[in-house]
C-alpha positions in Angstrom: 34.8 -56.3 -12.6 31.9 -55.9 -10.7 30.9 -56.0 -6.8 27.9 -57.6 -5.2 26.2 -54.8 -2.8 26.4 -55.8 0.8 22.3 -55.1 0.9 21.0 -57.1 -2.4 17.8 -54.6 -2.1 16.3 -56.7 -5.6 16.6 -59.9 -3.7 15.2 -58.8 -0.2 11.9 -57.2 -1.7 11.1 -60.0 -4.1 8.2 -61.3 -2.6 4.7 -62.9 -3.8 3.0 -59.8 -4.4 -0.7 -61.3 -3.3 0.7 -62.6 0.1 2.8 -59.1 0.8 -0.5 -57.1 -0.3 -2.3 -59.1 2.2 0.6 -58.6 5.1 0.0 -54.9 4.1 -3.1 -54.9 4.5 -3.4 -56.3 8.0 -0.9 -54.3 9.5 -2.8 -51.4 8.4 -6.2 -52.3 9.8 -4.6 -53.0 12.9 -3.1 -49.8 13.2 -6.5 -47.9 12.3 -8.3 -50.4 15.3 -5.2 -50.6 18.0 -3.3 -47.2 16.8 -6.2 -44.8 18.8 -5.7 -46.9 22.0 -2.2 -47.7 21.9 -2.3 -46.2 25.6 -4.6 -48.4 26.9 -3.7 -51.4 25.1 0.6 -50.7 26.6 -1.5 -50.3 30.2 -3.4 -53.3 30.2 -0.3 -55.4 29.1 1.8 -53.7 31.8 -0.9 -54.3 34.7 -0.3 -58.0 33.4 3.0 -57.9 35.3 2.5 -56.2 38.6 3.7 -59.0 40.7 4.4 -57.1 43.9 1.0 -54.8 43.5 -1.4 -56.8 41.8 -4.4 -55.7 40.5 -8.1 -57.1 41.8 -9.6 -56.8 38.0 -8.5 -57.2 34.6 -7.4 -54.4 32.4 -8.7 -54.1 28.7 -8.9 -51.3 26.1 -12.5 -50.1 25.8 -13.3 -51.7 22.2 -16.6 -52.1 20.5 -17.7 -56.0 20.1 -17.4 -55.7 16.5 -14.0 -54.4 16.9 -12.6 -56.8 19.3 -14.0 -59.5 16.3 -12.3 -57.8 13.9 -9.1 -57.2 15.9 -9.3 -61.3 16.9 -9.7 -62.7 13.4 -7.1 -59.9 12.2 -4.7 -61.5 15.7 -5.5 -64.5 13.2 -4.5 -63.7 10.1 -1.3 -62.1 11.9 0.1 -65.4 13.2 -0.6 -67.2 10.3 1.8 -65.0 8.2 4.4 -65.4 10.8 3.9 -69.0 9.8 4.2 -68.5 5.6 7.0 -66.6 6.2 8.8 -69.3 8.3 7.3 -72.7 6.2 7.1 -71.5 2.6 9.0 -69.7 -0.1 7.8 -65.9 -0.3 9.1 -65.7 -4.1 6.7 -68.8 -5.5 4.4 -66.8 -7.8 0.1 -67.5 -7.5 -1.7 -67.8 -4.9 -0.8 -70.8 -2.9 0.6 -68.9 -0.2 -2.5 -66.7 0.2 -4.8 -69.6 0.6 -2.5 -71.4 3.2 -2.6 -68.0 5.1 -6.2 -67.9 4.7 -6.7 -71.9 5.5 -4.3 -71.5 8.9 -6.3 -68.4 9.7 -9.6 -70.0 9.7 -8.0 -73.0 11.6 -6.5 -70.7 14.4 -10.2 -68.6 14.7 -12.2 -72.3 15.0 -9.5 -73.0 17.6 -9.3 -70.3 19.3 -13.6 -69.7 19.1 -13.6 -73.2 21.2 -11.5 -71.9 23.7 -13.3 -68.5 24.6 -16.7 -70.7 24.3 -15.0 -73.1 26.7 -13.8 -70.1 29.0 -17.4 -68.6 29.1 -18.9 -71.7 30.0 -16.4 -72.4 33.1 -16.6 -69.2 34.2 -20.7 -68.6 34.0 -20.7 -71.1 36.4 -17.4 -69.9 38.7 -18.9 -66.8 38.8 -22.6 -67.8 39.8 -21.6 -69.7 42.2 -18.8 -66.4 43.6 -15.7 -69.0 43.0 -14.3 -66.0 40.9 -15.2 -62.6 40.7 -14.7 -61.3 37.3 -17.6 -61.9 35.2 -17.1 -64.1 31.6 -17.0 -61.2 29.0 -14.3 -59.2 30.8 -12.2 -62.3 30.9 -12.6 -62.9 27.2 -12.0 -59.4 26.4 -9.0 -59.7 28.4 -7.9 -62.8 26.6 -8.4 -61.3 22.7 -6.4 -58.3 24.0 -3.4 -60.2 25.0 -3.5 -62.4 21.8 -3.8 -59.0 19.9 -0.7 -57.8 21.4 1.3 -60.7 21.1 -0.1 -61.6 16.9 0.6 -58.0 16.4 4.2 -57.7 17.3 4.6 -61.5 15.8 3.4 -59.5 12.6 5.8 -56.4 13.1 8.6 -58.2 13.4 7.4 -60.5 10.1 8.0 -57.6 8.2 11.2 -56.8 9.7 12.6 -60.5 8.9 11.3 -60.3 5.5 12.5 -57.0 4.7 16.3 -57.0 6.8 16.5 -60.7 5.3 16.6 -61.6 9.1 17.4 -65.8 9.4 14.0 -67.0 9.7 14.8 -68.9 12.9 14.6 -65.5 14.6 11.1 -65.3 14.0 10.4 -68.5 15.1 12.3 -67.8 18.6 10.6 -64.4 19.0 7.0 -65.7 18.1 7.5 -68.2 20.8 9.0 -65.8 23.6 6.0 -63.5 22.8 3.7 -66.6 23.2 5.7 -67.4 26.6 5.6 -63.7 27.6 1.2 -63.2 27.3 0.8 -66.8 28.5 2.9 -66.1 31.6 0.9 -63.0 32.3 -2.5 -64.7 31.8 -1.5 -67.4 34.4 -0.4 -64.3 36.7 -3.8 -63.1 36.4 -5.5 -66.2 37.2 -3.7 -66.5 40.2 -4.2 -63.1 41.5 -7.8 -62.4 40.1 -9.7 -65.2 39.2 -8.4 -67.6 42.3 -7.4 -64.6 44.9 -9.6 -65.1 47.4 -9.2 -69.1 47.5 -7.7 -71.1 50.2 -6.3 -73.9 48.1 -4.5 -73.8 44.9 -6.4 -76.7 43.5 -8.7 -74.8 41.7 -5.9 -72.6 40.1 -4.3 -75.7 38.9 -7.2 -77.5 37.4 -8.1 -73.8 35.5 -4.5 -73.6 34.4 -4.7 -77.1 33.2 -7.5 -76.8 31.3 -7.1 -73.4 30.2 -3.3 -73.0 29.1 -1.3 -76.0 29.3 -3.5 -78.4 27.2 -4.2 -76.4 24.2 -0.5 -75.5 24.5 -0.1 -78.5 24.2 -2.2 -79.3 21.9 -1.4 -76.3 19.9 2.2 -77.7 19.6 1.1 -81.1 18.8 -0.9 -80.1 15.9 2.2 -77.6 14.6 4.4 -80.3 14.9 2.4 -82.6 12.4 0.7 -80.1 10.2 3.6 -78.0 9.4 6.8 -79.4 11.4 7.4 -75.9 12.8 8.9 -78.0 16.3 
């Protein structure tokens, strides 16, 4: 007579080898990019959040450009196997998986490319004519490393569901409150750096319209029909 082991370890590891080389693979690279400033990058997420002392600039590790490109298409690629995990079957052998990772990928980076285009424009012009005072690059640089945060920890705790056999609803709750918790901290930031020294809170809201709730929006629109992740 024999027993099934309470940890099938054959069953939790069988996985498409392409799309787990791939998860591998991104973790590692942003390890090597966000490992050396792990410091800066946990001190820029917490100076998100000081409500009571907040700051008059944004916070941001110190990144070459061709870093911060890497690190934003890698922020990509990051989310995107957060969403194979959660819509497809990790034990399908070939490569179907791969190229929906690498066909959502592409889709978030043309996406997300719009909206730091449509950020630099909007604030070129804030900023030269002293609405705000932080100048375009700093916020973007801000934005890529809250995303980077946020993808990266969606990515950690991938490999956690895949590997604990976690119910894959966890993963969509988590990636969510990770979305909610950057989101709520870039809107903190607007309020109290890029709108501080405004008398009326109509500018604030048209920015946070425009900015954050739309492609929100938008973004959940699109999931909904695409992949019915909703």
């Amino acid at each position: 007579m024999s027993f099934l082991p309470i940890i099938d370890l054959v069953n939790t590891y069988n996985l498409n080898d392409w799309f787990l080389s791939v998860m591998i693979l991104t973790l590692l690279l942003m390890l090597v990019i966000m490992g050396p400033h792990r410091h800066a990058f946990a001190d820029s997420v917490s100076r998100m959040f000081r409500f009571k002392n907040p700051d008059g600039d944004v916070s941001y590790p110190l990144l070459s450009t061709l870093e911060y490109v890497i690190l934003f298409i890698l922020s990509c690629l990051s989310v995107g196997i957060a969403v194979g995990i959660y819509s497809h079957d990790m034990m399908e052998e070939g490569f179907s998986q791969v190229f929906f990772l690498l066909w959502y990928c592409a889709l978030m980076v043309v996406f997300f490319l719009i909206k730091l285009f449509l950020y630099t424009v909007a604030n070129r012009i804030l900023y030269e004519r002293q609405i705000i005072p932080i100048k375009p690059g700093r916020w973007n640089c801000f934005f890529v490393m809250s995303f980077s945060v946020a993808a990266f920890l969606i990515l950690l705790f991938s490999i956690v569901v895949l590997f604990l056999n976690i119910p894959l609803v966890a993963l969509w709750i988590f990636a969510y409150l990770m979305r909610a918790f950057m989101i709520t901290g870039r809107i903190f930031k607007i309020n109290t750096t890029l709108f501080k020294n405004r008398r009326s809170n109509l500018g604030f809201i048209l920015y946070l319209c425009a900015f954050e709730i739309v492609p929100l929006f938008l973004e959940f629109l699109v999931s909904g029909v695409l992949f019915g992740l909703i």
